[in-house]
C-alpha positions in Angstrom: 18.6 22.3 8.2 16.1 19.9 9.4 14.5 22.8 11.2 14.1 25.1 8.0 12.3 21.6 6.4 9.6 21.8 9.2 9.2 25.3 9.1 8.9 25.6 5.2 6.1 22.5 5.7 4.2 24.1 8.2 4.0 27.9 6.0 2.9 25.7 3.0 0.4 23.4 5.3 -1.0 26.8 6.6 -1.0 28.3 3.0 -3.4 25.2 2.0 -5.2 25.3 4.9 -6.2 29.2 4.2 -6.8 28.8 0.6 -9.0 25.6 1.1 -12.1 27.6 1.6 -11.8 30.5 -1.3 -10.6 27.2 -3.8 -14.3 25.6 -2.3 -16.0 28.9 -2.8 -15.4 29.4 -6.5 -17.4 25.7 -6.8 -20.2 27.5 -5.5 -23.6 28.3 -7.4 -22.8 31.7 -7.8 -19.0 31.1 -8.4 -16.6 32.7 -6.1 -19.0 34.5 -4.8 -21.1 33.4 -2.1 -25.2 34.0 -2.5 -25.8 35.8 0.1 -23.0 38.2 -1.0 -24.9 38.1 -3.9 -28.4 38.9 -2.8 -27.1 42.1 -1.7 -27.6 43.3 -5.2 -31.4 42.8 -4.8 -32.1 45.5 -2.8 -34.4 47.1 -5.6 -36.3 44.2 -4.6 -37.0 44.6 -1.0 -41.1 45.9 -1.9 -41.9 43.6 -4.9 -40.4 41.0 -2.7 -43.2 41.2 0.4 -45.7 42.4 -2.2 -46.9 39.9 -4.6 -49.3 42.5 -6.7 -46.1 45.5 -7.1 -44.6 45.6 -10.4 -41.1 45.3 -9.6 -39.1 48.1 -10.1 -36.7 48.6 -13.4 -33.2 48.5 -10.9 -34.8 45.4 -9.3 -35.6 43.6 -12.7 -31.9 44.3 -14.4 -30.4 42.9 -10.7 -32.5 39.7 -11.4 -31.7 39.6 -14.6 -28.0 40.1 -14.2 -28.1 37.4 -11.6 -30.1 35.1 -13.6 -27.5 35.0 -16.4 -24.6 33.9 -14.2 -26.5 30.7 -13.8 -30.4 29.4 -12.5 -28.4 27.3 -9.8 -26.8 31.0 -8.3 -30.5 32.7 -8.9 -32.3 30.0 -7.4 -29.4 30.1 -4.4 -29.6 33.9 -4.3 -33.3 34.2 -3.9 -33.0 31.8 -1.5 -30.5 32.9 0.7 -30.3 33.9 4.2 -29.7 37.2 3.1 -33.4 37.5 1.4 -35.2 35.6 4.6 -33.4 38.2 6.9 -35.1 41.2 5.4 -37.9 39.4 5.6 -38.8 38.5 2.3 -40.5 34.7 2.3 -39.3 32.3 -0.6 -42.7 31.7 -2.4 -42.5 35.1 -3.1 -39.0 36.0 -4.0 -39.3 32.9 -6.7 -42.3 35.1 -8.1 -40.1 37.9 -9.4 -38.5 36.9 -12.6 -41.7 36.3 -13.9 -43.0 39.4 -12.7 -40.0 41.3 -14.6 -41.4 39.1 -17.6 -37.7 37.9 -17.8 -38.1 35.7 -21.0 -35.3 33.4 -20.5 -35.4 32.8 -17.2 -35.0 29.0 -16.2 -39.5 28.4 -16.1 -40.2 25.1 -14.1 -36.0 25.6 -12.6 -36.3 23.7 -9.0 -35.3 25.9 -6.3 -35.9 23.9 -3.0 -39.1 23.5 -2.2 -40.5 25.8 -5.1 -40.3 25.8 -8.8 -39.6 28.8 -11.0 -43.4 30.1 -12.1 -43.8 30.8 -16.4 -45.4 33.6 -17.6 -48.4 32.2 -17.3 -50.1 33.9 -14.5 -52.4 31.4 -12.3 -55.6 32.1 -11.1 
């Protein structure tokens, strides 16, 4: 019997142990799932993003957009993410795109690390 105990605590302690991470992920910016999951859905973005003067395109501004409304924590995370850098893309311009899609409530003057979300403004 005492056998059976042990065996039932160590399924359950494994069961914890494997949820654990997916309970941690859903506190994430982007809830459940993870930003650079996330960034996946920018690929629209991959020319406005290493081009500062391209209008981005329609696809790209909706995939902002859509991001944008989950939360300015998961678009700040997203445009941020390892998966953007990867491609290539450099943070001072990914932060540019909202306001390039003219986005009207996006988060203007939102933190993101080391930058801060422009407003429509544009800055000579």
């Amino acid at each position: 019997m005492r056998s059976v105990s042990v065996i039932v605590l160590a399924l359950v302690l494994t069961g914890a142990v494997l949820v654990a991470p997916r309970l941690a992920e859903g506190a994430g910016a982007c809830g459940a799932t993870p930003p650079d999951q996330v960034a996946l859905k920018l690929a629209p973005c991959v020319s406005a993003a290493k081009d500062p003067d391209s209008t981005p395109s329609q696809r790209c501004c909706a995939a902002v957009k859509d991001i944008g409304e989950k939360s300015a924590e998961c678009l700040c995370a997203v445009l941020l993410s390892k998966t953007v850098r990867q491609i290539g893309v450099k943070p001072e311009m990914a932060i540019t795109i909202p306001k390039r899609c003219n986005i009207a409530n996006r988060p203007v003057g939102y933190k993101c690390g080391d930058f801060t979300l422009p407003s429509l403004q544009l800055q000579d």
